[in-house]
C-alpha positions as CSV (number, residue, x, y, z in Angstrom):
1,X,13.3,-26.6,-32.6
2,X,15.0,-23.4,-32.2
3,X,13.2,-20.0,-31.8
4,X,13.6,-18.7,-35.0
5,X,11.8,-22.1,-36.4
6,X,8.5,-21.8,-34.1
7,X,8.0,-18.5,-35.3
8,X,8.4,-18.5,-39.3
9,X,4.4,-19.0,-39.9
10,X,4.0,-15.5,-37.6
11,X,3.8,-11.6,-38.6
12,X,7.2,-11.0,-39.7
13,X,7.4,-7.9,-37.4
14,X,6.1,-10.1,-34.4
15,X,9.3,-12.4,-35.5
16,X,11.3,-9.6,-35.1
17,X,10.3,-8.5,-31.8
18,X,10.6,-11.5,-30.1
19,X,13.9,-12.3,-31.6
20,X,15.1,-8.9,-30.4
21,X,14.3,-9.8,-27.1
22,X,15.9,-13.1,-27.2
23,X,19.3,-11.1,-28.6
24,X,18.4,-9.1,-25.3
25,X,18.5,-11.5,-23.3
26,X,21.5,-13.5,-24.8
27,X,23.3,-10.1,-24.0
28,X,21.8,-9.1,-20.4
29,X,22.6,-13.0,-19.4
30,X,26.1,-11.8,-19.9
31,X,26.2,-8.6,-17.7
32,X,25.0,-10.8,-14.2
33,X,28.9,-9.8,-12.7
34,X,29.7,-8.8,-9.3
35,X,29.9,-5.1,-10.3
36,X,26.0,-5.0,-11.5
37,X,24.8,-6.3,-8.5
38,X,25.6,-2.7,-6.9
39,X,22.9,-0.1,-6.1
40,X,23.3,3.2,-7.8
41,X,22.6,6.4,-5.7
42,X,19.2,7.0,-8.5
43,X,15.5,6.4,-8.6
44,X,13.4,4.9,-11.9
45,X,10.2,6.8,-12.5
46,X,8.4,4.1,-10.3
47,X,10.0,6.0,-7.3
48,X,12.4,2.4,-6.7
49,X,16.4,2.6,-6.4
50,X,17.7,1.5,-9.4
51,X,20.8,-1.1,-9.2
52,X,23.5,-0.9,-12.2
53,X,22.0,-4.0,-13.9
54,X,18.9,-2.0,-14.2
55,X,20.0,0.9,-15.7
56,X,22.5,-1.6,-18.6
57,X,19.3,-3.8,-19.1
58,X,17.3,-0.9,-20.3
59,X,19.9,0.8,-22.1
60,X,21.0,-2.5,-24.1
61,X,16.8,-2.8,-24.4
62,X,16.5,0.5,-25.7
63,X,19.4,0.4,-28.0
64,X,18.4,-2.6,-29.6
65,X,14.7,-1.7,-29.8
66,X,15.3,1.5,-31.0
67,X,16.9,0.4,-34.3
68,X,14.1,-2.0,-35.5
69,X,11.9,-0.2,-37.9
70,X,8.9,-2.3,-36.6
71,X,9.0,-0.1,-33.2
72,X,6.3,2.3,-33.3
73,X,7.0,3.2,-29.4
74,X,9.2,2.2,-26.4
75,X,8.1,2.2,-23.4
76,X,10.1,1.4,-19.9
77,X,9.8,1.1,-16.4
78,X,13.0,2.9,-16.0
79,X,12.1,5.7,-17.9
80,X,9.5,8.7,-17.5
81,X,8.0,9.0,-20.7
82,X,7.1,7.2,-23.8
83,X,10.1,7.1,-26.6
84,X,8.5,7.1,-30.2
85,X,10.5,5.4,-32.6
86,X,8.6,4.9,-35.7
87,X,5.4,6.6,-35.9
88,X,4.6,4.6,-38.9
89,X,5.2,1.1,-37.4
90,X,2.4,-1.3,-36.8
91,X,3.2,-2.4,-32.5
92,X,4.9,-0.4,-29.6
93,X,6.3,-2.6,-26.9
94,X,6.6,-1.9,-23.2
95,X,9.7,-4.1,-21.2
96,X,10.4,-4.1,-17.3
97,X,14.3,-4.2,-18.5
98,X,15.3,-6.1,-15.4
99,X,11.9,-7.2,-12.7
100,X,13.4,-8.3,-9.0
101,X,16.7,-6.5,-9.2
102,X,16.6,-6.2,-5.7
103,X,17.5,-10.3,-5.4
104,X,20.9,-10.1,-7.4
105,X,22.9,-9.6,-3.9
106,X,21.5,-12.8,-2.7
107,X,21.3,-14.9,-6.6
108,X,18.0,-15.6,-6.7
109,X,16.0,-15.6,-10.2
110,X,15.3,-12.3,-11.5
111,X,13.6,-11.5,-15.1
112,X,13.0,-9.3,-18.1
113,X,9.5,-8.5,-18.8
114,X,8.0,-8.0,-22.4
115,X,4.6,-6.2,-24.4
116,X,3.4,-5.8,-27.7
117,X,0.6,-3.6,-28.1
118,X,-1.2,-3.2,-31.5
119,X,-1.4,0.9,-31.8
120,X,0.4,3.1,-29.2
121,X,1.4,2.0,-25.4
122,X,-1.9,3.8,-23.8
123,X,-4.5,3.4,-26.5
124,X,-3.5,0.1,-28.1
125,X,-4.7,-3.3,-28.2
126,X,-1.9,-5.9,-26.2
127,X,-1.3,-8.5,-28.7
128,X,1.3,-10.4,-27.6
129,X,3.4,-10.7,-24.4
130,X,6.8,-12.1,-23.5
131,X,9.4,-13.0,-20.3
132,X,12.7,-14.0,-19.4
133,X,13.7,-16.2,-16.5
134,X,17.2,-15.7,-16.0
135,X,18.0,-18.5,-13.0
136,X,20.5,-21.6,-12.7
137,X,19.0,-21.4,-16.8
138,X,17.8,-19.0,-19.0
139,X,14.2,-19.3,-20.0
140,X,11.7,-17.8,-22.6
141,X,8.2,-17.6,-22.3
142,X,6.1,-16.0,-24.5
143,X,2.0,-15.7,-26.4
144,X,1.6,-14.6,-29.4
145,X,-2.3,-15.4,-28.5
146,X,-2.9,-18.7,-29.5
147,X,-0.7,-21.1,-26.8
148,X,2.1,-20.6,-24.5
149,X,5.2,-22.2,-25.2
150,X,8.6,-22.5,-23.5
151,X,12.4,-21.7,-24.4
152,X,15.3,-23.0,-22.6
153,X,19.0,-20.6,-23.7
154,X,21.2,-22.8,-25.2
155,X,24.7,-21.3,-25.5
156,X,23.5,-18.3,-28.3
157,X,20.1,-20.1,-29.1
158,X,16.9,-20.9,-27.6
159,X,15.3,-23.9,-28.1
160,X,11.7,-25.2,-27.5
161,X,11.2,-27.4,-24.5
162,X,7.3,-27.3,-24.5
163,X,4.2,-26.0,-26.2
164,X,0.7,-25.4,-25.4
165,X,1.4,-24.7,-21.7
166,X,-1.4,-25.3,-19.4
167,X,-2.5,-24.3,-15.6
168,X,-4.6,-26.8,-14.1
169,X,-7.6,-25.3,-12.9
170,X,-7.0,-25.4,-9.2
171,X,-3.5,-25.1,-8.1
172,X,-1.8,-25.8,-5.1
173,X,0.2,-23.0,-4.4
174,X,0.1,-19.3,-3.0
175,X,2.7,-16.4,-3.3
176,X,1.6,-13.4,-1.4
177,X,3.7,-10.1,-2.0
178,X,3.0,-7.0,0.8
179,X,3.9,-6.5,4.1
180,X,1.5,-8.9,6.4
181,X,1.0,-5.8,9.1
182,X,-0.3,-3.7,5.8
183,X,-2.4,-6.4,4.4
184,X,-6.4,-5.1,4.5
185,X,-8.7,-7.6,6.2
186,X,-9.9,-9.1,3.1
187,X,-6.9,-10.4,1.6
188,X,-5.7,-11.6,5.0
189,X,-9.0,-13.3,5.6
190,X,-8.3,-14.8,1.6
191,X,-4.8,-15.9,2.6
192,X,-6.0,-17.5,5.6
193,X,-8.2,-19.9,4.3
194,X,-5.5,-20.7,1.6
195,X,-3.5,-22.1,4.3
196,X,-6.4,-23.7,6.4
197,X,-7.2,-25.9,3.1
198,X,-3.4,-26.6,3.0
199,X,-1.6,-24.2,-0.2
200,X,2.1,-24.0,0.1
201,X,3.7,-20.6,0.2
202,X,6.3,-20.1,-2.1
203,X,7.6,-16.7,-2.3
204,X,10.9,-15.8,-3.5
205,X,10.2,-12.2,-3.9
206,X,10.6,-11.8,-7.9
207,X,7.5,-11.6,-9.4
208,X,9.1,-13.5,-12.6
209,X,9.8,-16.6,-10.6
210,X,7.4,-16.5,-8.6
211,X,4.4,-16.2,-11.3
212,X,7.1,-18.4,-13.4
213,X,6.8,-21.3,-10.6
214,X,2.9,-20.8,-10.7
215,X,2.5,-21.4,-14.4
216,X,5.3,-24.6,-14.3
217,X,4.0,-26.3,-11.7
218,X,0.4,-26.7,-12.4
219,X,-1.3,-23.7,-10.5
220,X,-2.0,-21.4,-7.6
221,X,-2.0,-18.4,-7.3
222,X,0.6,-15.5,-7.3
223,X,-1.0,-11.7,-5.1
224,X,0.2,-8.4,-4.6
225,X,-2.9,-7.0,-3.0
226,X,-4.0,-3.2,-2.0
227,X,-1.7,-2.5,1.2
228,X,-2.9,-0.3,4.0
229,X,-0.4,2.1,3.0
230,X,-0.7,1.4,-0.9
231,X,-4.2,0.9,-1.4
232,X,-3.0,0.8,-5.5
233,X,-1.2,-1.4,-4.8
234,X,3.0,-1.7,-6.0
235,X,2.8,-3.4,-9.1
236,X,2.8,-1.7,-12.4
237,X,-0.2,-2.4,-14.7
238,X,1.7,-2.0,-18.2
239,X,5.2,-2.8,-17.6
240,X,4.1,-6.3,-15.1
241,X,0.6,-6.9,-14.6
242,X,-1.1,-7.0,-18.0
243,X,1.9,-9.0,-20.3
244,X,1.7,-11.8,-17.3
245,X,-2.2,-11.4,-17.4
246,X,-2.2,-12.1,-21.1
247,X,0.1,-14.6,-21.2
248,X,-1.6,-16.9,-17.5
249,X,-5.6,-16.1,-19.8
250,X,-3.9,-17.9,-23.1
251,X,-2.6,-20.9,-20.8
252,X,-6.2,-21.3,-19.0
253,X,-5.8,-19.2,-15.8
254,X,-7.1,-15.7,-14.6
255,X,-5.9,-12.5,-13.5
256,X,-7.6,-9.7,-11.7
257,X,-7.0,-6.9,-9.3
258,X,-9.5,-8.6,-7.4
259,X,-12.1,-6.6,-8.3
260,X,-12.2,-6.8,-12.7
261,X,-10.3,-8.7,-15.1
262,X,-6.7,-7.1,-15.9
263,X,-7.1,-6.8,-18.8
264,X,-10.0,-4.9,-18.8
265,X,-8.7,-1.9,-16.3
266,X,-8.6,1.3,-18.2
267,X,-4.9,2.8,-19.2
268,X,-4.8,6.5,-17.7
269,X,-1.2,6.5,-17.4
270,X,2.3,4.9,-18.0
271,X,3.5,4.0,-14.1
272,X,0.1,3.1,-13.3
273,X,-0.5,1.0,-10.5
274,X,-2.9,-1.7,-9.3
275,X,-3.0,-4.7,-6.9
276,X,-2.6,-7.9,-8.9
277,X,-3.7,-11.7,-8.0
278,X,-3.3,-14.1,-10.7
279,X,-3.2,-17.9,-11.6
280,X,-5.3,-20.9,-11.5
281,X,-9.1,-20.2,-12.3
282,X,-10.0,-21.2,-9.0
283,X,-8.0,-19.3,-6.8
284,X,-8.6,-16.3,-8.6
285,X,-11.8,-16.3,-8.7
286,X,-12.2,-17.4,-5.0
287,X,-10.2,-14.2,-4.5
288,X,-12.7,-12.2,-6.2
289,X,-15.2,-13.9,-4.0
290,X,-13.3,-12.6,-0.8
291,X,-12.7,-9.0,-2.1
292,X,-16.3,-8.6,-2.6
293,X,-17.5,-10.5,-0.1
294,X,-15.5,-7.3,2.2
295,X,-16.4,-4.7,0.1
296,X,-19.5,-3.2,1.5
297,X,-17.3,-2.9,4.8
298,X,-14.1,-1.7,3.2
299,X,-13.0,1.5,2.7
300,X,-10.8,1.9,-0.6
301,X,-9.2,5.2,-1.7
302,X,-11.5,5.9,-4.0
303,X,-14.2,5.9,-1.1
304,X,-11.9,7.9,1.0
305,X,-13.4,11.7,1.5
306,X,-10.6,13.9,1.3
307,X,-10.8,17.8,2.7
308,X,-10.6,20.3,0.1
309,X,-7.8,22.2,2.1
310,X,-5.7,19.3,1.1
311,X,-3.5,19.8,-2.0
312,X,-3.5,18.4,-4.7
313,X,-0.1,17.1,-4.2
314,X,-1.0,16.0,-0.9
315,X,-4.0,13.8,-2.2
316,X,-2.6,10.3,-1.9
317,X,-0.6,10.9,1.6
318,X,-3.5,11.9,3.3
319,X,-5.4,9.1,1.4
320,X,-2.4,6.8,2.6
321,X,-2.4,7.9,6.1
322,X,-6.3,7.4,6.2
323,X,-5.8,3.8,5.3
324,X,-3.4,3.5,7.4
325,X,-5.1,4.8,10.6
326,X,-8.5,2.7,9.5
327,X,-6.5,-0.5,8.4
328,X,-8.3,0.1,5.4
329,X,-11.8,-0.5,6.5
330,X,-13.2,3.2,7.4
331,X,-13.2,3.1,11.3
332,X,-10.2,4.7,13.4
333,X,-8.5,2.2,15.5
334,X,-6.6,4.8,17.6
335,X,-4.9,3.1,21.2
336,X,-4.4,6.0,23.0
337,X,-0.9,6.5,25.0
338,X,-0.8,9.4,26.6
339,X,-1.9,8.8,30.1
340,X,1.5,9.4,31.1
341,X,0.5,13.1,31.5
342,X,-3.5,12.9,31.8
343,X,-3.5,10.5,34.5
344,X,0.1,10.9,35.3
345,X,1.4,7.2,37.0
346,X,-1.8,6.1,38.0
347,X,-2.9,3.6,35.6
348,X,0.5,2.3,35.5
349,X,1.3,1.7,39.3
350,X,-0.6,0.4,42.4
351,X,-3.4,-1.7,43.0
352,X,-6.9,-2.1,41.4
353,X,-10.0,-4.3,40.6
354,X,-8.3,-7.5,40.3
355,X,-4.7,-7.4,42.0
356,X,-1.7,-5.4,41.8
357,X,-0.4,-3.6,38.8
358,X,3.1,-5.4,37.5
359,X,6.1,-2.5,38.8
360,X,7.1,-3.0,35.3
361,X,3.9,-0.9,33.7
362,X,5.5,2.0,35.2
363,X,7.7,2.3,32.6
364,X,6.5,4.1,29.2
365,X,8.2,1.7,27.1
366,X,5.1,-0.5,28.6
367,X,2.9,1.1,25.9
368,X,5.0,0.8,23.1
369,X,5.6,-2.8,24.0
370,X,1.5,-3.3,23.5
371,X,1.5,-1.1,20.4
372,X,3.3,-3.3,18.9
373,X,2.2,-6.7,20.0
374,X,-1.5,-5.4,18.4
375,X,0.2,-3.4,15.7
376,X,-2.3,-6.2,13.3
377,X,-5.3,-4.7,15.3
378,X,-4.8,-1.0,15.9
379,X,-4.6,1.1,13.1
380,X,-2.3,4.1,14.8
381,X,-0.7,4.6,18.6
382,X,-1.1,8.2,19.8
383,X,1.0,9.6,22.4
384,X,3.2,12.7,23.2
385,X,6.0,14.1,20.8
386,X,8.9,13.5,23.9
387,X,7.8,9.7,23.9
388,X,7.8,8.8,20.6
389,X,10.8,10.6,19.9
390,X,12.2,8.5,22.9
391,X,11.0,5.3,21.6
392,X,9.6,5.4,18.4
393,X,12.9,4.4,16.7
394,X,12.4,1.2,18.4
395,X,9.3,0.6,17.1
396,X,9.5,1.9,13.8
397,X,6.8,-0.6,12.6
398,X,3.9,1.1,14.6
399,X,2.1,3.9,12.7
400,X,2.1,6.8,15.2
401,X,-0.4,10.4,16.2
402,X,1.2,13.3,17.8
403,X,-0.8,14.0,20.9
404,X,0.0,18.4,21.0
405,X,-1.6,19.1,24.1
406,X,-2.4,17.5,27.4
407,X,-2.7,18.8,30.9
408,X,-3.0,16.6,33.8
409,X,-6.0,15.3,36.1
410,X,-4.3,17.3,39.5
411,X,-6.8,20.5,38.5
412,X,-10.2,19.4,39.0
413,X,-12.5,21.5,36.8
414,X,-14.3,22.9,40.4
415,X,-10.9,24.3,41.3
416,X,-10.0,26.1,37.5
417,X,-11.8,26.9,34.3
418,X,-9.3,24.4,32.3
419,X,-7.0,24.5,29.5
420,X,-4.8,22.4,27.1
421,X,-2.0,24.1,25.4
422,X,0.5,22.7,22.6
423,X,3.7,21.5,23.7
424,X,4.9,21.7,20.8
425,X,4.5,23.1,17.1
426,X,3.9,21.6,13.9
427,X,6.7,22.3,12.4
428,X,8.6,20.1,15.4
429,X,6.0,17.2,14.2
430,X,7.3,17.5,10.3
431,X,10.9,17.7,11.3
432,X,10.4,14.7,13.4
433,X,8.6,12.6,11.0
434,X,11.4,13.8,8.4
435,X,14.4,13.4,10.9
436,X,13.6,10.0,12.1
437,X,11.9,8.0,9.3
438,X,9.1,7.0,11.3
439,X,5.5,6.7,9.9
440,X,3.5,9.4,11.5
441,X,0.3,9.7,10.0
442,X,-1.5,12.9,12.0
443,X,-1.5,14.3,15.0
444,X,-4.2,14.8,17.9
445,X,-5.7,17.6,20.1
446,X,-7.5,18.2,23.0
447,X,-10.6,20.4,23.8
448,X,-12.3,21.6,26.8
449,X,-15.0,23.2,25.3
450,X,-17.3,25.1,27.7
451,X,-14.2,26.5,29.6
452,X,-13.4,30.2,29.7
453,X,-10.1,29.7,27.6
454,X,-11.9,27.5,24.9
455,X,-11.6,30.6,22.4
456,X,-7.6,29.5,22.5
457,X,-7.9,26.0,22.6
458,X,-10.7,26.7,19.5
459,X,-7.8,29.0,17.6
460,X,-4.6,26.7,18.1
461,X,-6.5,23.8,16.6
462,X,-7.9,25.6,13.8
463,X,-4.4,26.4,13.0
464,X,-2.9,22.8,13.5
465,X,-5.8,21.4,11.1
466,X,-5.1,23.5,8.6
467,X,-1.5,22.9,8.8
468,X,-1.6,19.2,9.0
469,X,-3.8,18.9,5.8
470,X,-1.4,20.5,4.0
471,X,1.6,17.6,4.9
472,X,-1.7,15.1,4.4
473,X,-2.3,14.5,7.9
474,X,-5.2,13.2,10.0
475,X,-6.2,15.4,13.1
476,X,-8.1,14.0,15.9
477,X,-10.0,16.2,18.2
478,X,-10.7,15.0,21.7
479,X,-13.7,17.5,22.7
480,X,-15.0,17.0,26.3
481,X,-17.9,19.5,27.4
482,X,-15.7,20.9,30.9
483,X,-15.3,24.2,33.1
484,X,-18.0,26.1,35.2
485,X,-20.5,27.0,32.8
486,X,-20.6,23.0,32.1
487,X,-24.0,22.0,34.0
488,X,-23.7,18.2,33.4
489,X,-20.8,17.0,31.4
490,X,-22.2,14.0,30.4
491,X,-25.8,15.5,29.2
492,X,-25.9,14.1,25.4
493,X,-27.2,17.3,23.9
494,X,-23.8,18.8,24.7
495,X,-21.8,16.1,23.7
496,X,-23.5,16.7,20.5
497,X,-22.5,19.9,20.5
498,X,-18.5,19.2,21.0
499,X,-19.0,16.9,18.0
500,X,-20.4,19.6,15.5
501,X,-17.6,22.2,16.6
502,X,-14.8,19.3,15.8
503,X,-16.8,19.2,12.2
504,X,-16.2,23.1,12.3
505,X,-12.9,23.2,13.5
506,X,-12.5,20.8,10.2
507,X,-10.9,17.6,12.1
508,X,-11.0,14.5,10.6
509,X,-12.1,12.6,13.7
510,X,-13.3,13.6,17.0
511,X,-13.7,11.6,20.5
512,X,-16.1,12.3,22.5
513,X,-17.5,11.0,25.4
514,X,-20.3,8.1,25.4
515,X,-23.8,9.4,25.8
516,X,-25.7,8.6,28.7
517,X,-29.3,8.5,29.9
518,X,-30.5,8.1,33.1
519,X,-26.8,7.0,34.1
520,X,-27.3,4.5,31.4
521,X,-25.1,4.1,28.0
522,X,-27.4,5.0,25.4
523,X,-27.1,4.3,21.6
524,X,-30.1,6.3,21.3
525,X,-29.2,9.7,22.8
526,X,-25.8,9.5,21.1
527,X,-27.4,9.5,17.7
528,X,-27.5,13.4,18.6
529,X,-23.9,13.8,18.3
530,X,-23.2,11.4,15.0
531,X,-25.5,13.7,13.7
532,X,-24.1,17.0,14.8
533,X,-20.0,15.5,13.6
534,X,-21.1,15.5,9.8
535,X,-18.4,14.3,8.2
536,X,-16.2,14.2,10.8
537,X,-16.2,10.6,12.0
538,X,-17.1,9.9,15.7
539,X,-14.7,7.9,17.9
């Protein structure tokens, strides 16, 4: 049965739609030659670089779309804006001309993406949903609501190969999108019991195929979660997410951003985002069961507190960076790298408790060798401009803080009221982060305060704070109560106090010294200062 056939008893205008996209796909099957596979030098409005094939797939899209008088709007994921073709008409449809693009260098399956909303693209109701597979074959899937049925491109026609497709209930199979250093603790904690109770990955990197292979072979599920670094995750909701999400419900499967149904998330824009797990019933839901499960102990954007000297345009960089630095879960995991100058070689050379330091510790690359071995575990490495500058490059994959200042431990506080003083400016930080590529997420400060110079210290972090949150930066303040008027460094009360002028200063987070009592740790007496930091968070 050709295509044409199966859909005679439907809406006339849906018949026209999804034989437009089947012209559309005739044609783009056409245009997969060596010369399309190239990247062009431009961006689509999702902020990705667009490859020629993209750019003829929407334009043959557009310009077949754009003459059907059943169009009421056109929407793409190449385009900015919504195009309105027929005001009058009944459905608007939204296509992702060309999803996985990326693959065509390497041949793997790639796919054209298809919606048709009752009403207008932002305020309508999806009615039907459609995709191409465009592989060793050509395939067509589509809904029209009722069942799920499959198309196979034979030379100018496509024919029926099955209908009423189903996904068994529990599925054996998992496809997990996202950088594993980004993922947040719940979704790793979701993916590893997937492969402790045996799910195969399959991942080919195209959602089409990948979803595709979900639906074909009986189940699983397909997930491109909140990153640490995209906590909205990469996928979009109308161009993607919710014509795959209405097509898996109709064949007996779920899809949710973890949190609610698809479906169900409200439209507030056209290149809106959201993380995306879909498939078998099962795996969904068990998902859902793992996102909540984390939930009281994970910190999402819209959980993140954001300074209001932070600009507008700066909201989801700092937002990012916060993430980032908390790996998503609201507490800083800093490792701190910049003994080199605080303590100079000693914790890199010599003996101690249990033996002899390895000669090889001396060298500073030492540190950047552990950042990245727990980069899974630490949320950002903080050391000195000169060293990451030196190294960073090689370790590009660790999220890095700027250490300004530091002063080494030669001048005892007895022997000098001390001081801390930049070494270098923010504008250096900027052009380095900008220069090099590398992903710095704040930068870090010392205090003495309690020293005769703390009035400078006070003034050149004031200005850094300020200047970082307007790039979207973190600051860290490390306060420590020092100098002659300093009766007992460790008394809690003034530890408390160095907490509440990191608050004032505005930093984000501040590191202080433990409390003690007695010469004891205390949990108690350092209340006093978790108190006194606000909302600056306590390290």
């Amino acid at each position: 049965m050709e295509l044409q056939e199966k859909l005679c008893t439907e809406d006339s205008e849906l018949q026209e739609i999804l034989l437009t996209l089947a012209d559309a796909a005739t044609q783009i099957s056409s245009l997969f030659h060596p010369e399309n596979r190239k990247q062009t030098a431009t961006m689509n409005s999702s902020g990705d670089m667009q490859m020629h094939m993209d750019i003829a797939a929407d334009n043959l899209l557009f310009d077949l779309f754009s003459k059907k008088e059943c169009v009421k709007e056109f929407a793409s994921e190449e385009r900015e804006t919504v195009s309105v073709i027929n005001n009058t008409a009944t459905y608007s449809v939204t296509v992702d001309p060309l999803d996985g693009s990326s693959l065509l260098d390497v041949n793997l399956a790639v796919g054209t993406i298809l919606g048709i909303w009752r009403g207008n693209v932002l305020t309508g109701t999806l009615i039907g949903a459609a995709y191409i597979v465009y592989g060793p074959t050509t395939i067509m899937i589509y809904s029209l609501g009722k069942e799920v049925c499959e198309f196979l491109l034979e030379k100018d026609d496509f024919i029926l190969v099955q209908e009423n497709i189903k996904l068994k209930e529990k599925g054996s199979l998992y496809s997990s999108g996202g950088l594993s250093s980004k993922f947040t603790p719940e979704h790793r904690a979701f993916v590893s019991d997937l492969e402790q109770h045996d799910y195969k990955l399959r991942y080919s990197g195209g959602l089409v195929p990948d979803v595709h292979q979900i639906l074909l072979k009986g189940g699983g599920v397909f997930m491109y979660p909140a990153l640490t670094d995209a906590p909205k995750g990469k996928l979009r909701l109308l161009f993607e997410l919710m014509p795959f999400a209405f097509i898996i419900e109709r064949a007996g499967g779920s899809a949710s951003d973890g949190l609610q149904r698809i479906l169900d998330i409200p439209r507030k824009e056209l290149h809106q985002k959201s993380a995306f797990y879909i498939g078998s019933f099962q795996e969904v839901e068990k998902a859902k069961r793992f996102l909540s499960q984390y939930s009281e102990n994970t910190c999402t954007s819209k959980k993140v507190f954001v300074p209001a000297d932070v600009p507008a345009g700066m909201l989801d960089v700092y937002t990012k960076n916060y993430l980032t630095a908390t790996k998503g879960i609201g507490r800083l995991f800093l490792f701190a790298g910049d003994q080199k100058i605080e303590h100079l070689n000693d914790d890199f050379f010599g003996p101690f408790e249990e033996g002899i330091i390895p000669l090889d510790d001396a060298d500073p690359e030492h540190l950047f060798r552990i950042a990245s071995s727990a980069k899974k575990h630490i949320g950002v490495f903080a050391s000195q401009y000169g060293l990451i500058a030196k190294y960073g490059r090689s370790y590009s994959d660790i999220p890095y803080l700027v250490k300004m200042n530091s002063k080494s431990h030669l001048v005892k506080t007895k022997q000098a009221e001390p001081v801390s003083s930049s070494l270098v400016s923010f504008e250096d930080v900027l052009a380095l982060q900008q220069n090099s590529g590398l992903n710095i997420v704040g930068i870090g400060y010392t205090i003495y305060v309690g020293s005769a110079r703390e009035d400078e210290m006070f003034a050149e972090a004031g200005r850094l704070i300020a200047a970082s949150h307007r790039n979207g930066m973190l600051v860290v303040l490390w306060i420590y109560p020092r100098g002659l008027a300093v009766p007992d460094e460790k008394d809690p009360h003034i530890i408390a106090g160095a907490a509440g002028v990191a608050c004032c200063l505005g930093a984000d987070f501040v590191k202080v010294n433990y409390c003690k009592r007695e010469g004891v740790l205390s949990e108690e007496a350092f209340k006093e200062a978790v108190l006194a930091a606000g909302r600056t968070q306590l390290i």
